[in-house]
N, C-alpha and C positions, 0 to 999 in steps of 0.2 A: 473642456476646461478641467474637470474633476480628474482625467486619462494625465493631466498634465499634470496636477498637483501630487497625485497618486498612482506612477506608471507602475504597468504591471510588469514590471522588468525579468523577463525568465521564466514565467509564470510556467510551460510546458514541463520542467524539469524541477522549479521549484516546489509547486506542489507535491509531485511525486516524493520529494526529499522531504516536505512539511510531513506530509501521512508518515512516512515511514516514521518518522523519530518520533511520531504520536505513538506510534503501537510499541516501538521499543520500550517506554519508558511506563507504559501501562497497556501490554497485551491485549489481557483476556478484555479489559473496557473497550477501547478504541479500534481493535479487529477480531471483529469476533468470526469464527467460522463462512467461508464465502461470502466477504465482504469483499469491498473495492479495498479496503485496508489492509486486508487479509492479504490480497493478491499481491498488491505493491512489496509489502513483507515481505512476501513466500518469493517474490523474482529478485531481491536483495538479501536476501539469507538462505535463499533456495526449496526447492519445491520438496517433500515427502510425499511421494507418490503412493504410499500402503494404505492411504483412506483408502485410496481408489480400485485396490486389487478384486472386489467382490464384484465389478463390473468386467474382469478377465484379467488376464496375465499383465505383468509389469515391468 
């Protein structure tokens, strides 16, 4: 009954779109380093792999 009145229409793709515009619109609060918000960001504006150089080449 609740599924009906309140479907979760898209939800696989909508979420992923809700995060992302949370962090566009305030960063540093909403994805902060190695976050799930962080990640969604980083594969929508792309990844900066030079944290990661001190573990090898890049």
């Amino acid at each position: 009954m609740i599924n009906e009145a309140f479907p979760r229409l898209d939800i696989n793709t909508a979420i992923g779109r809700l995060i992302t515009e949370q962090a566009e619109r305030n960063r540093p609060v909403k994805a902060p380093h190695l976050s799930t918000a962080d990640y969604f960001y980083r594969s929508v504006h792309g990844f900066d792999l030079s944290f990661v150089s001190r573990w090898g080449a890049v």
